[in-house]
C-alpha positions in Angstrom: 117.6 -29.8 -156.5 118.2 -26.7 -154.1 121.6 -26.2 -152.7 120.4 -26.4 -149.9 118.6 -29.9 -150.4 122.1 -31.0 -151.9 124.0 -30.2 -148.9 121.1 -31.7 -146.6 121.5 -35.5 -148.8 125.5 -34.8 -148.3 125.1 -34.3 -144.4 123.0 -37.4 -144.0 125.5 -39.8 -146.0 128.4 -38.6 -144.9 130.6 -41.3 -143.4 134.5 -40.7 -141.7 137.4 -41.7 -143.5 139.3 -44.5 -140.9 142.1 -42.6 -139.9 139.4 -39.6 -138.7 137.9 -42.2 -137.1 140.5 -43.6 -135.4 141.9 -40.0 -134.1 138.2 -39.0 -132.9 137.5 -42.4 -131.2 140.8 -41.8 -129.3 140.3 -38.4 -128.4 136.3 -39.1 -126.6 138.1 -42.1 -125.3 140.7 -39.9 -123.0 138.4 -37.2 -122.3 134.8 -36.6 -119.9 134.0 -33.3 -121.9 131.4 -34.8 -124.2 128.6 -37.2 -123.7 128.5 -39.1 -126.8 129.8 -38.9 -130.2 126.8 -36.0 -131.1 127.9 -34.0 -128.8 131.5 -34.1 -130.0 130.2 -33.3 -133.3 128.0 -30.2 -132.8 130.6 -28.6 -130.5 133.0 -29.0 -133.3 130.9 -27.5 -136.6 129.5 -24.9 -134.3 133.3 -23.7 -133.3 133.9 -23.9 -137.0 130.9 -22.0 -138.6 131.8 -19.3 -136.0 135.2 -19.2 -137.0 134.6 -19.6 -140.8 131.4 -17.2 -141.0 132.7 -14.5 -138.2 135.6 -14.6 -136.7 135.3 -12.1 -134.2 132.0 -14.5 -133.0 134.2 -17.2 -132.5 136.0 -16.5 -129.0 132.5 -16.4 -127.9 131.7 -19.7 -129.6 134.7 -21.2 -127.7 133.6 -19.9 -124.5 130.6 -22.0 -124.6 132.3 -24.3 -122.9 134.7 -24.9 -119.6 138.0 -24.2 -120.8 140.8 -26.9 -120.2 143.7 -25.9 -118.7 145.8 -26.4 -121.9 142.8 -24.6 -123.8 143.3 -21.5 -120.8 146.9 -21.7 -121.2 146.9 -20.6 -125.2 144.6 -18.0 -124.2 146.4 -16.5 -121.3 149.0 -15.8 -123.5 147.3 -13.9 -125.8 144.7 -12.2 -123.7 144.7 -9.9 -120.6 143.8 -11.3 -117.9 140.1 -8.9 -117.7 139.5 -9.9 -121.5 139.7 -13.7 -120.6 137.5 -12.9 -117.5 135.2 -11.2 -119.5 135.1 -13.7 -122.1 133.8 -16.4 -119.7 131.2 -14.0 -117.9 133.3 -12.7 -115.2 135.0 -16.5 -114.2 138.5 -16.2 -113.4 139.2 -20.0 -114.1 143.1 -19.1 -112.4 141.4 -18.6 -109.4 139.2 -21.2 -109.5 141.8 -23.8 -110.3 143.6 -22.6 -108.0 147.5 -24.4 -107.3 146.7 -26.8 -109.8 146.8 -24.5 -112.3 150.3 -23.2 -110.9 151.8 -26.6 -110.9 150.0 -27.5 -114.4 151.7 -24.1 -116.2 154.8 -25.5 -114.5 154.9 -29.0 -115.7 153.5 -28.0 -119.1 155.7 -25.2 -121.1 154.6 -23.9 -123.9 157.0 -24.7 -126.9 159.3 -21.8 -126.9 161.2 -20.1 -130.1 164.9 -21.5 -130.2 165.2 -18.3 -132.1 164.7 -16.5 -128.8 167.6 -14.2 -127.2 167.5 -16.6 -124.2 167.9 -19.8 -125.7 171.2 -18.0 -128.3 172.5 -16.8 -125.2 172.9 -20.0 -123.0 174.2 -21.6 -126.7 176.6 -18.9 -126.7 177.5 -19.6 -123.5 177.6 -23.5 -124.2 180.0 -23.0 -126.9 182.5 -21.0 -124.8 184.7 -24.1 -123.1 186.8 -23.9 -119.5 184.0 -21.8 -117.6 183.8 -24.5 -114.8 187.9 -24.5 -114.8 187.5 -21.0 -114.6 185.7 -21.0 -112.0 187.4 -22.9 -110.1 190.8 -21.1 -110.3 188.7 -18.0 -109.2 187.0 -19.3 -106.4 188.9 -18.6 -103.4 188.7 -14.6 -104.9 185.1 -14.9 -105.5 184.8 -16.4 -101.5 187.0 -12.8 -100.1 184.6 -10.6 -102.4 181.8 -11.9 -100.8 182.7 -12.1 -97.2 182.5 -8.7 -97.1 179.5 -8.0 -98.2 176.2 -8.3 -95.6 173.6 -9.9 -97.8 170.9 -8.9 -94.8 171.2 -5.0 -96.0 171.7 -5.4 -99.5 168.4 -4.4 -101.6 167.4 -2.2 -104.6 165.3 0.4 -104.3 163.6 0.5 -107.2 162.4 -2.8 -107.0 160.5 -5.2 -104.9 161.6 -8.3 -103.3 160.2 -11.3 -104.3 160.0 -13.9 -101.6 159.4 -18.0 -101.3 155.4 -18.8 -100.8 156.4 -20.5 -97.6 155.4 -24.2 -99.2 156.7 -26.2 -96.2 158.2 -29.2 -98.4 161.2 -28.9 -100.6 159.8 -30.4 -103.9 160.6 -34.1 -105.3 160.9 -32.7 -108.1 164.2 -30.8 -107.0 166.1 -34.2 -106.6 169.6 -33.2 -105.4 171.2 -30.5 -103.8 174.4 -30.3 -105.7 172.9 -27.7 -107.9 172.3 -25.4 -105.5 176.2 -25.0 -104.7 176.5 -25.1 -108.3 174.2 -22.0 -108.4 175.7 -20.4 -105.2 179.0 -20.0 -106.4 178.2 -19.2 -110.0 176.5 -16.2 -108.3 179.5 -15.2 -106.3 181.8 -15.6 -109.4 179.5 -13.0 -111.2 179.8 -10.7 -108.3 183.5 -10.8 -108.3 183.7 -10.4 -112.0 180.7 -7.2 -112.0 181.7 -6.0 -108.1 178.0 -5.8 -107.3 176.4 -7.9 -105.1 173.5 -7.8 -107.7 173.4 -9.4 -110.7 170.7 -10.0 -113.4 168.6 -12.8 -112.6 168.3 -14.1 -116.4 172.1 -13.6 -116.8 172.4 -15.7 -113.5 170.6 -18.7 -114.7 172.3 -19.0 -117.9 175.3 -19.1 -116.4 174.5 -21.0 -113.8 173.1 -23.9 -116.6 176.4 -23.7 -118.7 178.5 -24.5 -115.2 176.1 -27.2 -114.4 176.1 -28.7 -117.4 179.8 -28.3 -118.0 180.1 -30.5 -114.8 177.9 -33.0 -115.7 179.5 -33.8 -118.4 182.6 -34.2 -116.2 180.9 -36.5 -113.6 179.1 -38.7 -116.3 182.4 -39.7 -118.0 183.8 -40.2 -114.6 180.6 -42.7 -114.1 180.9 -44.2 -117.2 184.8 -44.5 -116.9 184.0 -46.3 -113.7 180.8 -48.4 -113.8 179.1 -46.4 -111.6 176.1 -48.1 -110.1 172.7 -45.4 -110.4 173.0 -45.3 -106.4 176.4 -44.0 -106.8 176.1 -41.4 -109.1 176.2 -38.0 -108.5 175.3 -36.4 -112.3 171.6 -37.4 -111.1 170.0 -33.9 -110.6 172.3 -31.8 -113.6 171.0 -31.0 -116.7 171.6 -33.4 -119.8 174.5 -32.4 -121.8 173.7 -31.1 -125.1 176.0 -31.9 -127.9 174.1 -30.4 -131.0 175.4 -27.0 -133.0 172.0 -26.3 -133.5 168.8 -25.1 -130.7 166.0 -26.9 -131.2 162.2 -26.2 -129.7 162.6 -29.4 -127.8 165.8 -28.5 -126.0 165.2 -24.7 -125.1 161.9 -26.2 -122.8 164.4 -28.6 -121.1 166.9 -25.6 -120.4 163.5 -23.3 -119.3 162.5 -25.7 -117.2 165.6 -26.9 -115.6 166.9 -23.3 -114.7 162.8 -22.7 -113.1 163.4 -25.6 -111.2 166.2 -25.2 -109.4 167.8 -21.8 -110.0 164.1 -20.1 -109.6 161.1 -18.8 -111.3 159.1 -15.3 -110.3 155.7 -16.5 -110.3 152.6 -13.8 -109.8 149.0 -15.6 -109.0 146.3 -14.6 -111.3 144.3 -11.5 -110.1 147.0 -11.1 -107.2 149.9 -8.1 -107.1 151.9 -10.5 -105.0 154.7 -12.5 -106.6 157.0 -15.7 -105.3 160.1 -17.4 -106.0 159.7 -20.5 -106.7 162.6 -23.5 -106.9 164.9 -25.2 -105.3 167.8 -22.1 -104.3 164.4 -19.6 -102.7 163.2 -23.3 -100.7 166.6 -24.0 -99.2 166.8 -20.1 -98.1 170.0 -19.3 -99.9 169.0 -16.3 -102.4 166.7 -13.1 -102.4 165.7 -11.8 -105.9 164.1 -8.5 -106.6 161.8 -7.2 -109.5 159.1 -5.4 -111.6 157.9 -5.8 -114.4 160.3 -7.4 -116.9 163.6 -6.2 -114.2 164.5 -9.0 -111.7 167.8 -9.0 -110.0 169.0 -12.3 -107.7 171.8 -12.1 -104.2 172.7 -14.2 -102.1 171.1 -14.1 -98.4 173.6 -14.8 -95.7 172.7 -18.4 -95.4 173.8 -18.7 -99.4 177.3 -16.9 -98.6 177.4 -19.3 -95.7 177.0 -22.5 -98.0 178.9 -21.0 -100.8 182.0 -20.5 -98.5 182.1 -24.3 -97.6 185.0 -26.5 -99.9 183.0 -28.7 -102.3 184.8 -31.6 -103.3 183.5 -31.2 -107.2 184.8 -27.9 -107.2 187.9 -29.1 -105.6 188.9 -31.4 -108.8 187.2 -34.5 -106.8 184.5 -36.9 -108.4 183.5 -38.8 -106.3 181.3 -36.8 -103.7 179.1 -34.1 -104.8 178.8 -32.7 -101.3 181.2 -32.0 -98.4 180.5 -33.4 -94.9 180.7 -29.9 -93.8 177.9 -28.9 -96.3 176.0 -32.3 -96.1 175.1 -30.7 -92.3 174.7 -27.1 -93.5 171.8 -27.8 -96.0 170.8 -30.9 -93.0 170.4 -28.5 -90.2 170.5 -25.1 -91.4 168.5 -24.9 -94.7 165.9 -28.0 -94.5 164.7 -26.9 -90.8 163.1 -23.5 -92.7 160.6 -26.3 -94.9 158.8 -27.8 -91.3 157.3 -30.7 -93.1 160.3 -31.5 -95.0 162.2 -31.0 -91.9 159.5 -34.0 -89.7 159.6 -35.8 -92.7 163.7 -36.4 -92.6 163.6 -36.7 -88.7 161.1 -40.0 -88.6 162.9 -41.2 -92.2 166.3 -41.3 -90.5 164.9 -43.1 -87.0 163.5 -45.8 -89.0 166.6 -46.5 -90.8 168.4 -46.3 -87.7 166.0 -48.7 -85.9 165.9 -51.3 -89.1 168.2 -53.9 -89.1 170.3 -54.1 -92.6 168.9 -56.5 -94.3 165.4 -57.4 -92.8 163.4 -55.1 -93.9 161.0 -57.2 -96.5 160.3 -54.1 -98.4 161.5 -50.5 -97.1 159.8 -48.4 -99.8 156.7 -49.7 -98.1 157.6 -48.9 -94.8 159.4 -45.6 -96.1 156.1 -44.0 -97.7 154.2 -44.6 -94.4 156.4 -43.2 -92.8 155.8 -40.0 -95.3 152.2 -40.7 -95.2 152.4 -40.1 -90.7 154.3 -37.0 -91.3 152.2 -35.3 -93.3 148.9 -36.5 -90.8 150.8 -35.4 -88.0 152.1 -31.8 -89.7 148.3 -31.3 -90.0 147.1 -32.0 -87.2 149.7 -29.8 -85.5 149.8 -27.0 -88.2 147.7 -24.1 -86.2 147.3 -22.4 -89.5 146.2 -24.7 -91.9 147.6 -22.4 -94.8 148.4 -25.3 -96.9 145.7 -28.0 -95.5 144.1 -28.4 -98.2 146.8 -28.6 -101.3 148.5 -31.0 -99.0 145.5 -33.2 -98.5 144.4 -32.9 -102.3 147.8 -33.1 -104.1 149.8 -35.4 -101.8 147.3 -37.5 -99.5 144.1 -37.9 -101.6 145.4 -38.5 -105.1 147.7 -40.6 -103.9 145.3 -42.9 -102.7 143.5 -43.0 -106.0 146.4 -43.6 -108.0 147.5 -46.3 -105.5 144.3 -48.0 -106.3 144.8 -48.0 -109.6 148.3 -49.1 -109.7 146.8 -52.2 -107.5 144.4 -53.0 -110.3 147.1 -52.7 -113.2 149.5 -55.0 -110.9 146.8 -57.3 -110.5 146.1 -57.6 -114.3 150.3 -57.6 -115.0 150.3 -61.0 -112.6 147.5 -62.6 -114.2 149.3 -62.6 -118.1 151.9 -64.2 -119.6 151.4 -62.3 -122.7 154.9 -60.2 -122.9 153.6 -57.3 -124.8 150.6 -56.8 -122.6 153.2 -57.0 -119.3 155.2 -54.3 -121.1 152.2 -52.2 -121.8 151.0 -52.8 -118.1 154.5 -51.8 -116.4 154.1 -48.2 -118.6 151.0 -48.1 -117.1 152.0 -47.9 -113.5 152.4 -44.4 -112.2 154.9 -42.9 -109.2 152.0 -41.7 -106.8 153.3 -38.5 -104.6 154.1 -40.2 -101.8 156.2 -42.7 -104.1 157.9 -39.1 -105.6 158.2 -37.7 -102.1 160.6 -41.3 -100.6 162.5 -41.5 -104.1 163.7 -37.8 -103.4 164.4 -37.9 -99.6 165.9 -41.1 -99.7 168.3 -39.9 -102.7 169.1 -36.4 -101.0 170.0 -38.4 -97.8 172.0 -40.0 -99.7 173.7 -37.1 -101.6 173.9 -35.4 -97.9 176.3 -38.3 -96.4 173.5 -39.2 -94.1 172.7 -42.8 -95.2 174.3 -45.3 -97.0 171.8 -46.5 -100.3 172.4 -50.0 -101.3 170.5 -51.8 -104.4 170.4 -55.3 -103.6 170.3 -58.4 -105.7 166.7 -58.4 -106.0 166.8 -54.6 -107.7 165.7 -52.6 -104.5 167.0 -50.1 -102.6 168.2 -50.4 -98.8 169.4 -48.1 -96.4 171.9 -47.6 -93.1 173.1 -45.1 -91.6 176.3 -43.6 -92.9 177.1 -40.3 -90.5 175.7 -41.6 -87.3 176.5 -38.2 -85.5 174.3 -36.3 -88.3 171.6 -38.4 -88.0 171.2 -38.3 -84.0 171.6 -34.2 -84.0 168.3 -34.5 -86.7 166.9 -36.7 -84.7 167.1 -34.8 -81.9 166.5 -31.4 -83.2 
């Protein structure tokens, strides 16, 4: 018999192992790429062959088919952006994806070295103990050196600002405030220690992590010390203490993407020469950052001296407030108003606290995310330049809708059992739709901001009144 035969009677009899099974069963299961099984199959020996019998044919093997995002993400990192375009016959799938493929790179980092010089650095700087106290016996310096500096004419010529993309939201993902002052006078303590008004954006956010961490581990023993109830805790939105001598993989994502997230990311869209800052500190107004290339320096704009001069009660030796009254209305009325739709979204929140009586409301997240839901319908409508129509309507509005619908089905089937495991499996299955994301994070920032009072009642949820009545009418009436 031939070889060739042999193989042939091999191929035909050939039967999967369980485990094999199992893993490509589950894999078609969770995915719309293939048809059928066949398909699966053919895709797969034809990748191989390529890669076994010519490797240089198999990029072109690959690009068969529609990359996935994950697939695009790999490949962005070790192509140019014209070889991955010419790869897959001129398709820039960046552009094509559009803002989901900004938000998918920023929920989904790629495992980083804990070797890196980053992720030593901000262990270095975890290991060296009193920065926070430090700070604070050095703020009332750091608040002189910066008063006389005018933020509006500070710039560096040999680099190009980098401004905020004008989303008019300030994300649920950025769920307090309290880092931001963190952030604001880390950065004026670095000025005062360097006597620049400039200060390397990388250097920044490392610092900036080790302070806010280093106080988060303050406030959760406080918390702990005191049975702190979750609607009374103000840790919620610092980074997770890290006790370990050693960086892992694991831990250096968490730090990446908690210092993107609030203390700011330069982003540059695919086949654009523009670049944004993106997080929490470039939403609120509070800092400019300026770079090329692999150079990025960060200031403060004069809103940012303005909060960082406030008195913060944390920084004061305090625990029990994360925010001042005096900064509770900066942020409300000076910072927010820049995001409009954040801004409507705050005004028609706080009326319909005001206007519900403690108590009888039969379910206020309900009433809470329509209230979200009319906001964002009337933004639209009155938003002349539709800029962001259609992410709004597709990310928020739309998918929202679809997960709803699904949630409904799982509920449904979670009412129906008595089987415990099933109910358990059921509950997992349940997922926090935008406009469920968008209430949590409003609802807890008011709360942070002194604006409303957030009660957790007997039966587990959450109800509001209004805690700084004079706040909440000039909002209102703003």
């Amino acid at each position: 018999m031939s070889d060739e035969k042999r193989y042939l009677s091999e191929v035909e009899k050939i039967q999967l192992n369980p485990d094999k099974k199992k893993k490509v069963v589950k894999f078609l299961a969770g995915t719309d790429r293939f048809m059928d099984v066949r398909e699966f199959m053919e895709r797969s020996i034809d990748v191989f062959l390529a890669w076994e019998q010519n490797p240089q044919t198999s990029i072109a093997a690959m690009a068969q088919m529609d990359p996935t995002m994950a697939q695009y993400q790999v490949l962005s990192k070790m192509m140019k952006p014209e070889q991955l375009k010419d790869m897959y016959k001129g398709i820039d799938w960046a552009e094509e994806w559009g803002s989901k493929w900004i938000e998918f790179q920023k929920d989904n980092l790629l495992p980083q070295d804990p070797n890196t010089d980053e992720s030593q650095k901000q262990m270095k700087a975890r290991k060296m103990k009193g920065d926070f106290e430090e700070i604070q016996k050095n703020i009332q310096e750091s608040n002189e050196f910066i008063e006389n500096i005018e933020f509006g004419d500070v710039t560096d010529n040999n680099l190009n600002q980098t401004e905020y993309d004008d989303w008019p939201m300030i994300s649920p993902t950025y769920s307090r405030f309290f880092p931001a002052k963190i952030a604001v006078v880390t950065l004026a303590n670095m000025m005062r220690e360097k006597e620049t008004p400039l200060i390397d954006f990388e250097d920044f956010k490392i610092n900036a992590h080790d302070i806010a961490e280093e106080i988060a581990r303050k406030l959760i023993k406080y918390e702990t010390d005191n049975k702190k109830k979750r609607s009374e805790k103000k840790s919620t939105g610092l980074p997770k203490p890290y006790d370990s001598d050693e960086i892992t993989a694991s831990q250096s994502i968490r730090e990446e993407r908690y210092k993107n997230k609030y203390f700011g990311k330069i982003t540059k869209r695919e086949g654009a020469d523009v670049t944004h800052l993106d997080g929490l500190l470039s939403a609120l107004g509070l800092v400019k950052v300026f770079s090329k290339d692999k150079v990025a320096k960060i200031t403060l704009t004069k809103s940012g001296k303005d909060f960082c001069v406030l008195n913060n009660p944390v920084f004061e030796g305090k625990d029990g407030e994360s925010l001042s009254k005096d900064e509770g209305e900066f942020l409300s009325t000076k910072c927010i108003p820049q995001r409009q739709l954040q801004f409507k979204t705050n005004k028609k929140v706080i009326k319909l606290v005001a206007e519900t009586e403690y108590g009888k409301a039969s379910d206020m997240a309900n009433e809470l995310d329509e209230i979200c839901i009319e906001s964002i319908k009337e933004f639209l409508k009155e938003n002349i330049s539709k800029k962001f129509e259609n992410r709004i309507k597709t990310e928020i509005l739309d998918k929202s809708i679809t997960m709803d619908k699904e949630n409904k089905k799982i509920r449904t089937t979670y009412d129906n059992t008595d089987d415990l495991k099933e109910r358990a499996k059921l509950r997992k299955d349940i997922k926090q739709t935008p406009i469920e994301a968008l209430r949590i994070a409003v609802m807890g920032r008011m709360a942070e901001l002194g604006i409303v009072h957030w009660h957790i009642n007997v039966k587990g949820r959450s109800e509001y009144t209004i805690k700084n009545k004079e706040l909440s009418e000039l909002i209102i009436n703003s």
